[in-house]
Each structure stands twice: as C-alpha cells, then as structure tokens.
N, C-alpha and C positions, 0 to 999 in steps of 0.2 A: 361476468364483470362488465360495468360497461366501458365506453369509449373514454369518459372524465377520470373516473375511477383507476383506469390504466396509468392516462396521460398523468394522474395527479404521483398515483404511485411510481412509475418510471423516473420524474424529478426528485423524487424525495432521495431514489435511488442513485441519479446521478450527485446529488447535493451529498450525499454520502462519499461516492465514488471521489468529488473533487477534494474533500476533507481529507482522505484516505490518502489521495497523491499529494494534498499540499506537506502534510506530516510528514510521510516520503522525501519528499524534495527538500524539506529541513534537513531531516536525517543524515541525508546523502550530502550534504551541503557541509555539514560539522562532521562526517565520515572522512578527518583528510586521510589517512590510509587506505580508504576503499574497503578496508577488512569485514563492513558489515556488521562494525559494532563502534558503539561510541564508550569515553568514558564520562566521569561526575564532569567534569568543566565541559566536555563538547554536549551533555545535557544542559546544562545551564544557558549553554550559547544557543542549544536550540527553541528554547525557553523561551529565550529573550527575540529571537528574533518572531517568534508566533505571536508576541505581543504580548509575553507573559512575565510579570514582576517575581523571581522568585527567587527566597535568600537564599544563603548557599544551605543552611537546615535544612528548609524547605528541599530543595536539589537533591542534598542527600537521600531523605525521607523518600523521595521518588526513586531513586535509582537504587534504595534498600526494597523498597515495596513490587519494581517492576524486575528485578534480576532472578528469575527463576533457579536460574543454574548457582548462583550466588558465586558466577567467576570476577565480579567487579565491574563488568562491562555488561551495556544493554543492547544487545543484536536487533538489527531493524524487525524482526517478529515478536520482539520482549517488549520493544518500544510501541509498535504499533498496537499489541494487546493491552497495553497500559494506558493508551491515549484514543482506542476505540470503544471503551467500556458503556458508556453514555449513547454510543451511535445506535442506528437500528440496522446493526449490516448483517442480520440471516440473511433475508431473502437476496440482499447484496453476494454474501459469500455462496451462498446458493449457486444464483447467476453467475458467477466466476468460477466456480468447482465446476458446474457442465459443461461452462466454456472453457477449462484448463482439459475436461475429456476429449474435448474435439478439436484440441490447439494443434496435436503433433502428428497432423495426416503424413507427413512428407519423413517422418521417424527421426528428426535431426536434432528431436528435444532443446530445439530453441523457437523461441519464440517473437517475431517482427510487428512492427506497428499494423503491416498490412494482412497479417493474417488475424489478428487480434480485432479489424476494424470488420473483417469478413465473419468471423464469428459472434461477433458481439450483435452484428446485423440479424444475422441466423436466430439469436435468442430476443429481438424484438427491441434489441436496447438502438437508437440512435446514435451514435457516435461517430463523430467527423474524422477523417484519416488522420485528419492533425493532432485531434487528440487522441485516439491512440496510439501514433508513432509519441507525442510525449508523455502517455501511460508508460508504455513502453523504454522510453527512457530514463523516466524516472527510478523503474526499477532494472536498470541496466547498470550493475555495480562495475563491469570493464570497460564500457566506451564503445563497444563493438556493433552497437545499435542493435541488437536483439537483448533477450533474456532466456537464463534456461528456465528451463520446465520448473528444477528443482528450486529456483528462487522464484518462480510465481507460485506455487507451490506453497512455499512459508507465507507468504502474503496473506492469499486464502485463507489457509493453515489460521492465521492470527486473527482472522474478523470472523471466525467458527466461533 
C-alpha cells in the first residue's frame, strides 16, 4: 500500500474513531445514573443534543429498533450499535480488538489513557496522549480515570 493510501485511510479511521467518542460522550452525558444504560427521554435528550430533530414517535421507534434485550433501556453497546450502522468501522474495530489483546501487559484488566496511547502507536495509528486519556475517559463509566477491559471490550464488541 502506499504512503497516501495509508495516510488517507488512517483519517478516515480516526474520523470514525471521533464519531464513535462523540456518541459516547452524549451517552455518558444523558447516563445520569452511570448505570450504562439510558432510557426513551435520556434518548431523545441525546438526540437533541447531536443536532437531531426527533419526535417522541420517532424516539420510541428508535429505542423499540435498538433494545436488543427488550429490557426498556438501551446500554452504551445497544446504542452505539444502533448509531454505528452507516460507519465503516471493521477495520476500526479490527484495530481496537488487537489493541484490546495487547492492552493488559501489567494483568490489572484496566485500562489508562497512557497505555492506550502506547498501543495505538504500536499499531501505527497516531494519537496524541490527550486524546487518548479523553478516549479513555469517555469510556470511563466511574471517574477513576482508567477503563476496564470488560467495558472497552463492549465498545469493540459494538462496532464488530
């Protein structure tokens, strides 16, 4: 492949990746219990803040189409599979499944901005420490500034 071809596909990758975290960061924003799942009114809120006009039909329709489990609420991996469908994120989640194999050298099954930014180097993606300590926090549902494995995990999991 050559040198353009890379450069072009790595952006397309990152413009992916930022789409992926801004969705996230709604999520997490209309997630007030942290519980990792919204319901019909914290969809709509999150709707509305992405810049999307949508009735509460509409609303419904969504949260009937994307609740897999059909418990009422849509889980950040219900959501993101719902609102990734359109993207091109294989070789995204690709990239992120080898760097989830080579995330937990240290076996503490969590995961820090700065191991994330050392990884992501290793698989050829450019990524500033800043932005992935805020990868990182975006999907950091307790505050604690890392993530476990098993919530980067569902992430992946979702853009497969």
């Amino acid at each position: 492949m050559q040198m353009a071809q890379v450069s072009s596909h790595l952006s397309v990758e990152m413009e992916t990746l930022n789409q992926v975290l801004s969705l996230m960061e709604a999520f997490k924003a209309f997630d007030g219990d942290n519980d990792g799942c919204i319901n019909e009114a914290e969809l709509g809120g999150i709707m509305g803040s992405l810049g999307y006009k949508a009735s509460d039909q509409e609303v419904r329709a969504m949260m009937q189409q994307g609740d897999k489990n059909k418990d009422g609420l849509l889980c950040i991996s219900e959501f993101l599979e719902m609102n990734t469908k359109g993207l091109e994120t294989g070789n995204l989640a690709n990239v992120l499944s080898a760097a989830f194999e080579a995330l937990d050298e240290d076996g503490n099954e969590i995961l820090t901005g700065e191991e994330l930014h050392e990884v992501m180097g290793n698989f050829g993606l450019s990524l500033s420490l800043e932005k992935c300590e805020n990868i990182v926090a975006s999907l950091d549902m307790d505050g604690d500034g890392a993530v476990s494995l098993d919530d980067f995990r569902l992430i992946v999991e979702s853009l497969i």
